[in-house]
DOMAR-18678 format. One line per field, with one value per residue (C-alpha): x, y, z. Coordinates in Angstrom, 3 decimals, decimal comma, m for minus. Layout:
// DOMAR-18678
xx	(X; ...)
yy	(Y; ...)
zz	(Z; ...)
//
This chain:
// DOMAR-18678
xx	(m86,045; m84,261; m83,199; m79,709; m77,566; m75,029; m76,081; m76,838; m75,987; m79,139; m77,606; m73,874; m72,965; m71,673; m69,677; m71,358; m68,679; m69,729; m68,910; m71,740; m75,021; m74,781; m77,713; m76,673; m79,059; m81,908; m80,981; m80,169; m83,359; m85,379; m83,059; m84,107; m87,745; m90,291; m87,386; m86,925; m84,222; m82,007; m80,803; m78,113; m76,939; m73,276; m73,692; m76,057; m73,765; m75,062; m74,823; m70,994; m69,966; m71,503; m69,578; m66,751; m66,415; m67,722; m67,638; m68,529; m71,866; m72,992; m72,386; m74,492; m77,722; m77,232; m77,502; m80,388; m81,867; m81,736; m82,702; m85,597; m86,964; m86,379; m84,270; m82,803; m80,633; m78,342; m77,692; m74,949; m74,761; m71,165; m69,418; m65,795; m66,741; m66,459; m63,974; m63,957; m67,227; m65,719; m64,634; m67,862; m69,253; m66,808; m68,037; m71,742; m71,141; m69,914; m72,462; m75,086; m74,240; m77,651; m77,987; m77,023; m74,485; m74,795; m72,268; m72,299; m69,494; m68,481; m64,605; m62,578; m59,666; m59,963; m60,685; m57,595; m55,064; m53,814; m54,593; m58,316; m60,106; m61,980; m63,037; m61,249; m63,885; m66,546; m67,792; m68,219; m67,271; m70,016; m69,141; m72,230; m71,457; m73,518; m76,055; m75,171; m76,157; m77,859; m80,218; m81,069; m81,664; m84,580; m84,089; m79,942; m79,308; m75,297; m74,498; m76,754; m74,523; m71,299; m71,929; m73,888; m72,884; m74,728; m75,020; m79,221; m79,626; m79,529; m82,234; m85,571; m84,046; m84,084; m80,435; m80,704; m81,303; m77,899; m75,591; m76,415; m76,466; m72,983; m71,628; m72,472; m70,983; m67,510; m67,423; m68,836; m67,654; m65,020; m63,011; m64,796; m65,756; m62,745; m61,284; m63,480; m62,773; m59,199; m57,945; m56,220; m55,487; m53,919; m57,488; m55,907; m53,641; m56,086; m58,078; m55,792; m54,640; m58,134; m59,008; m55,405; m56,305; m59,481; m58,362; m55,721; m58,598; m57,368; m54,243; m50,299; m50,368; m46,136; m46,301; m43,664; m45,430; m48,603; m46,618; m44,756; m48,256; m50,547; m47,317; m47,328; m44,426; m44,519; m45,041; m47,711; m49,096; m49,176; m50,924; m53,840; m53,994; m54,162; m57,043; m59,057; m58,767; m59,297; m62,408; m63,718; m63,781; m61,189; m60,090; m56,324; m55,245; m52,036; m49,879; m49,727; m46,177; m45,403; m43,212; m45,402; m42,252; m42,660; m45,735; m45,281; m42,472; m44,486; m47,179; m50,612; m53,689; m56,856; m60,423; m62,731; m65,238; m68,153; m68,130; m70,430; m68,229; m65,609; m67,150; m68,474; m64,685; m63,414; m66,182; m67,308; m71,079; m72,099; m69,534; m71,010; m69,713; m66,102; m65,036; m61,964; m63,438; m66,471; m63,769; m62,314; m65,434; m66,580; m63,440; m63,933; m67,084; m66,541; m63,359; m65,923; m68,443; m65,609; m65,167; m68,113; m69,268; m66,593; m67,309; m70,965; m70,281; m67,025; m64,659; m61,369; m60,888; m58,287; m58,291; m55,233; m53,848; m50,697; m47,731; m44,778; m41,718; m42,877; m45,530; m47,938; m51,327; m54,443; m56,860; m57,815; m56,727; m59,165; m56,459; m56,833; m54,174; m51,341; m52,900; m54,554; m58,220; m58,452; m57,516; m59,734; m59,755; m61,831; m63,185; m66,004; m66,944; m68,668; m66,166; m63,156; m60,802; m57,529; m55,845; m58,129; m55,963; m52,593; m52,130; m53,392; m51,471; m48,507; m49,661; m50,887; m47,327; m46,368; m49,831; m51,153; m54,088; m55,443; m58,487; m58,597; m61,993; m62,913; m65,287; m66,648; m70,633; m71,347; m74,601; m73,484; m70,411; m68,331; m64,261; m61,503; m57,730; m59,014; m60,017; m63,885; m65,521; m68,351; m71,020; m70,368; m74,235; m73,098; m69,404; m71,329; m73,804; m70,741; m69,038; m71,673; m72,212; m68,337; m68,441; m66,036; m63,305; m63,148; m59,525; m60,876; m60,179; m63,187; m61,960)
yy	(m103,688; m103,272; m106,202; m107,356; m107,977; m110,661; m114,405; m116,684; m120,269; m122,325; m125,573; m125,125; m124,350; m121,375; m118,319; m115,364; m112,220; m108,373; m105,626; m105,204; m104,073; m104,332; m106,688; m110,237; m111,423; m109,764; m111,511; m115,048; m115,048; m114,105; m116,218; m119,517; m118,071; m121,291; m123,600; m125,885; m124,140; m124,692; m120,902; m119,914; m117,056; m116,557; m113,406; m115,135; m115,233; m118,674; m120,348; m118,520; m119,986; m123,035; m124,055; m122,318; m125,077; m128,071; m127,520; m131,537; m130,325; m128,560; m131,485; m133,867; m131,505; m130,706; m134,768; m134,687; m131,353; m132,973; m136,620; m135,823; m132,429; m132,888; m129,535; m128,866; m125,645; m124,811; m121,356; m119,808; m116,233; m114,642; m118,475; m116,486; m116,264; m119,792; m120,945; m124,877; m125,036; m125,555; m128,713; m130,161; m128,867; m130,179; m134,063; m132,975; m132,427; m135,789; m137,284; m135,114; m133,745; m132,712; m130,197; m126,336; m124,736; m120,826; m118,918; m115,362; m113,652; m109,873; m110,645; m112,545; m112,698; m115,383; m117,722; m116,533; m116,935; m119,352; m123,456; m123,434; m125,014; m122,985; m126,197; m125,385; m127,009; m127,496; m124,084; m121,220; m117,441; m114,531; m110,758; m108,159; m104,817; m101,755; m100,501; m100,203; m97,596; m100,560; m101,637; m98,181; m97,323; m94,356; m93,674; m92,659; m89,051; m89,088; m86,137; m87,857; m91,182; m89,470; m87,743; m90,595; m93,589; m96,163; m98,608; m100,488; m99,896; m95,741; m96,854; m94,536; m92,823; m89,051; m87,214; m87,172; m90,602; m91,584; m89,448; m90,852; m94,822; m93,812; m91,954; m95,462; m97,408; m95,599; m95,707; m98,465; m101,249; m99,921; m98,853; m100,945; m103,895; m104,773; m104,517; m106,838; m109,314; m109,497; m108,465; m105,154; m104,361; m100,908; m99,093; m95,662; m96,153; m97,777; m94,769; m92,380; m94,972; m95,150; m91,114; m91,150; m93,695; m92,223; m88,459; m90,008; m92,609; m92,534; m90,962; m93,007; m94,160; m94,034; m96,301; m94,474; m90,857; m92,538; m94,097; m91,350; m89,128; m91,657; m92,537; m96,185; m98,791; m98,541; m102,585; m101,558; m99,658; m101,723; m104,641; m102,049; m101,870; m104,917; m105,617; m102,956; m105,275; m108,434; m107,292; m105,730; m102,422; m101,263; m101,835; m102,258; m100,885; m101,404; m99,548; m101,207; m102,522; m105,700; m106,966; m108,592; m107,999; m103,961; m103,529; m104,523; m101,949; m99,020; m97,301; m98,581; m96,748; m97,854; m96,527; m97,244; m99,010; m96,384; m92,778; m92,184; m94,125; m91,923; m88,804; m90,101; m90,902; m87,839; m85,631; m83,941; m85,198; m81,619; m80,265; m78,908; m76,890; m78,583; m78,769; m80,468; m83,028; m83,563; m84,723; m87,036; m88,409; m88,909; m90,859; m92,841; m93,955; m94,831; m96,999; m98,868; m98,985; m100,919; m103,088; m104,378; m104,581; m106,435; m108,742; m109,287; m109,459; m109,808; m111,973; m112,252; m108,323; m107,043; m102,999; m100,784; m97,647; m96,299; m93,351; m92,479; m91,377; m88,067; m87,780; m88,578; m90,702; m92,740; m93,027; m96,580; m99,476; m102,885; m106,036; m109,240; m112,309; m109,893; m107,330; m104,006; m103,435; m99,685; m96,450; m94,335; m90,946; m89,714; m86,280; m84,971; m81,924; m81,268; m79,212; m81,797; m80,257; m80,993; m80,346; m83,120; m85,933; m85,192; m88,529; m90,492; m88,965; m89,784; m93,730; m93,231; m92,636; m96,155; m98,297; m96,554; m99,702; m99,367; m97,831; m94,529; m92,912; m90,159; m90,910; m87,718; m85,677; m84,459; m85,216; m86,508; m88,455; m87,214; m87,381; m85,532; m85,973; m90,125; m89,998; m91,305; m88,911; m90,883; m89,978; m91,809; m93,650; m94,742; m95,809; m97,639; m99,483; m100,363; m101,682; m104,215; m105,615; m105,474; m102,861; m101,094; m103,847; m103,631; m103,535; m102,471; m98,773; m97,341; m93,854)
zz	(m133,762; m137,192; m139,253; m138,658; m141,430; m140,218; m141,932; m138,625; m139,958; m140,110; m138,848; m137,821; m134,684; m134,327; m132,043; m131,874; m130,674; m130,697; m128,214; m125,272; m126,026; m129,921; m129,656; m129,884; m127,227; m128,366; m132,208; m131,266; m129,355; m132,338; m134,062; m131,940; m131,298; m131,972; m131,906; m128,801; m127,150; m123,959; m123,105; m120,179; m119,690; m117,377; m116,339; m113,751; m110,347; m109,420; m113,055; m113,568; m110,119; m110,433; m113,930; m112,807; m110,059; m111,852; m116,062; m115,609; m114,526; m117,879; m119,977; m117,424; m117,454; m121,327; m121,867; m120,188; m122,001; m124,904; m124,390; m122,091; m122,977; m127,221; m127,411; m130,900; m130,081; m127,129; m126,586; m124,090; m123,300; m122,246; m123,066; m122,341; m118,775; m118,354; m121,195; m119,866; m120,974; m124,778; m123,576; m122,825; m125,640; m128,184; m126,048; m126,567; m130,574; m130,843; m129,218; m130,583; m133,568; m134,809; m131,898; m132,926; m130,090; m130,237; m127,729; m127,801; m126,179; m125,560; m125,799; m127,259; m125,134; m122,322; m125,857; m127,762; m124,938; m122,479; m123,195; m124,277; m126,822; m129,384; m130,973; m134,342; m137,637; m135,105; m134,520; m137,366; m136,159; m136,915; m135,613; m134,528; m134,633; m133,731; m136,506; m140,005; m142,473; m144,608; m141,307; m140,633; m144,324; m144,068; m140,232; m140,793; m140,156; m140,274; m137,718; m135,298; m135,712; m135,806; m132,433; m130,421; m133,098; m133,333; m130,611; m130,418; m126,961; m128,222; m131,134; m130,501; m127,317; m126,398; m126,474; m122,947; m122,730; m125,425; m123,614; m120,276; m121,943; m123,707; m120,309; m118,118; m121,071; m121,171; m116,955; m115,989; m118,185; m119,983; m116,795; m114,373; m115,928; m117,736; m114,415; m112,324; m115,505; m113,889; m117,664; m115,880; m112,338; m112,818; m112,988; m112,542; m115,443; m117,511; m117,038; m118,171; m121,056; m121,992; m122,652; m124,752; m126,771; m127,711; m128,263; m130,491; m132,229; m136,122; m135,518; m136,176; m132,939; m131,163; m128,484; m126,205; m126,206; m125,273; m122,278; m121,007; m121,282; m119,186; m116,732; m117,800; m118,922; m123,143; m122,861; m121,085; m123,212; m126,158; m123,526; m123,361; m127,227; m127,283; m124,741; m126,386; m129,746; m127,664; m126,336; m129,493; m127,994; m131,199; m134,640; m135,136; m138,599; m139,880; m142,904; m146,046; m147,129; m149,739; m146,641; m143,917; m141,377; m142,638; m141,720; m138,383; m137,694; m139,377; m136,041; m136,708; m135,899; m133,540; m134,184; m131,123; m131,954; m131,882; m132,456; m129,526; m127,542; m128,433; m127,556; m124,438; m123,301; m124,509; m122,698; m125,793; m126,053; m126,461; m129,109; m132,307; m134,860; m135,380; m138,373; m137,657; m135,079; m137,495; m139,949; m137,847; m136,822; m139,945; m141,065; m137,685; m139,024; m142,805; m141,437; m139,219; m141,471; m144,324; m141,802; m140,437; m144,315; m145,221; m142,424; m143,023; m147,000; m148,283; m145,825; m147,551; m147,820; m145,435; m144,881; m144,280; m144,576; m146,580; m146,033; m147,402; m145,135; m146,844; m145,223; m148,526; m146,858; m148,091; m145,150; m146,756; m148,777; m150,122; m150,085; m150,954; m151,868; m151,459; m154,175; m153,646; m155,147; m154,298; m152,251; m150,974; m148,844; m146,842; m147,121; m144,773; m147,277; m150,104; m151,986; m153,450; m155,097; m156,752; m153,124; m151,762; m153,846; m153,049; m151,218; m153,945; m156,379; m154,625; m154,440; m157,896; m158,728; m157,035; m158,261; m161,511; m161,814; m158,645; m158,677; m157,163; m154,692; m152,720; m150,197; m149,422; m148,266; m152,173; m153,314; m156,818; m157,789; m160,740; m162,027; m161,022; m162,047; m162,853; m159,053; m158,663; m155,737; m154,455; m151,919; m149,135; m149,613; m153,320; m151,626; m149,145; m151,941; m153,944; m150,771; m150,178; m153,894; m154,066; m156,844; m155,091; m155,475; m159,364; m160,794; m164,096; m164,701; m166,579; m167,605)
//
């Protein structure tokens, strides 16, 4: 198994969230291995039920976990299936506040709405994603990522083997799953929802085509938007505007979470030779890559992306405290040239000290019109020592 890069805190209790099957199991258990450790996992029927009925019950056996049997660390698997469990947990910390809580979860959403407590100060937050370039390192072959992405249960498997792991990903618990959850009850609709949203991953997403094209209600639609966030299944990406209440009226954009996952949905596990769909792809997978960076180095940077009513775009923008570090585009070629940078120019023209890149598949980086075109391996080494972020203008 290849080393993780998310920081696990050594004594804090702490949530756990990451899409299924991007490993969080596998690393809390290494994580607690020759530690004393209490582990449940509700994805068992009988456990789920059983706290379902009587939360009570957890905190009762837990007290006796620890007092009789010495354990030092807790860990629940799933912990949104039963969200009532917070409660006794929060009474446990009180009482024992030199035992380590770890809850993993695969969404989000039961925790974030409706009256439950996510134990605000008590509990840090950590995010696993699938594999990054950095935990790969020697083994990364990019086109291989960009058509079966990047999930560990693919790690050392045969094509074969990916497409049918991404194929029962995208079918059974992204349409079935999610379902049975009692998040959606319109699976049909879903369905159709579901194979927009990912032809249309990266694209200005307009809320009422979507509708009219999968048959659904537009409020609809946005609800499935936002489940797919909610569940960690996509990123939400807004446009960049000095107005908070702009941005919010401007169409956002939603990259799925993995590019594999992506292809899976949209049938295409087999497509080579695309120019244009390896360039979408390839932007797919630099935005995720910023932002599970960001997350395991940098918290505090926000990502977006920026247009003009023109027309004029920058694929990606670094923000923090209200001020913009740098733009980037991304190019999935070798050959920039000057018609590469047209976007930038044009925010350039608006924000002459931000730094200006082009993330693009040349081997060496070099200047062009005060632009920086980086390989996206240097981008990505910048990105995690925060090079990247530099305001100062060296040229």
């Amino acid at each position: 198994m290849l080393k993780r890069s998310v920081l696990l805190p050594e004594n804090d209790s702490f949530f756990l969230f990451g899409p299924r099957q991007t490993g969080k199991s596998t690393l809390i258990r290494q994580f607690v291995k020759n530690t004393n450790t209490w582990e449940l996992n509700l994805l068992h029927t009988d456990l789920f039920l059983k706290y379902l009925k009587q939360p009570y019950i957890f905190r009762k056996e837990a007290d006796y976990q620890i007092r009789k049997n010495n354990i030092s660390k807790i860990f629940i698997d799933e912990i949104q299936k039963v969200p009532l469990l917070l409660n006794e947990i929060q009474a446990l910390i009180s009482e024992f506040p030199y035992i380590q809580f770890i809850l993993t979860g695969s969404s989000a959403r039961k925790l974030r709405h409706g009256d439950v407590n996510l134990l605000a100060g008590r509990l840090l937050q950590r995010y696993l994603f699938p594999f990054i370039f950095d935990e790969f390192q020697d083994e990364f072959i990019l086109d291989n990522v960009l058509r079966f992405g990047s999930l560990p249960a693919l790690y050392n498997k045969s094509e074969k083997q990916k497409s049918e792991i991404l194929n029962a990903y995208a079918q059974t618990y992204l349409r079935e799953e999610i379902q049975a959850e009692g998040i959606i009850r319109n699976l049909g609709g879903f369905s159709r929802f579901l194979d927009i949203a990912a032809a249309q991953c990266g694209e200005l997403v307009n809320y009422s085509s979507i509708a009219r094209d999968a048959a659904l209600p537009v409020r609809t639609v946005q609800s499935y938007y936002e489940i797919l966030v909610d569940t960690l299944i996509a990123l939400h990406m807004e446009a960049w505007h000095k107005s908070v209440r702009k941005r919010l009226t401007v169409h956002p954009k939603y990259y799925l979470f993995d590019t594999g996952i992506t292809n899976s949905i949209c049938g295409r596990m087999e497509t080579r030779d695309d120019n244009i769909l390896r360039g979408r792809l390839f932007e797919q997978w630099i935005i995720l890559e910023t932002f599970r960076y960001i997350h395991y180095f940098h918290q505090g940077i926000k990502i977006y992306y920026w247009r003009t009513g023109a027309g004029a775009e920058v694929d990606l923008l670094f923000e923090r405290g209200g001020n913009i570090l740098a733009a980037c585009e991304i190019k999935a070629t070798k050959q920039i040239t000057g018609a590469h940078l047209r976007g930038l120019k044009a925010f350039n023209d608006e924000h002459p000290s931000v730094k200006l890149y082009v993330i693009a598949e040349n081997e060496y980086p070099f200047l062009l019109n005060n632009t920086e075109i980086l390989p996206w391996k240097i981008y990505l080494e910048r990105l995690k020592d925060g090079s990247i972020f530099s305001t100062n203008i060296a040229f």
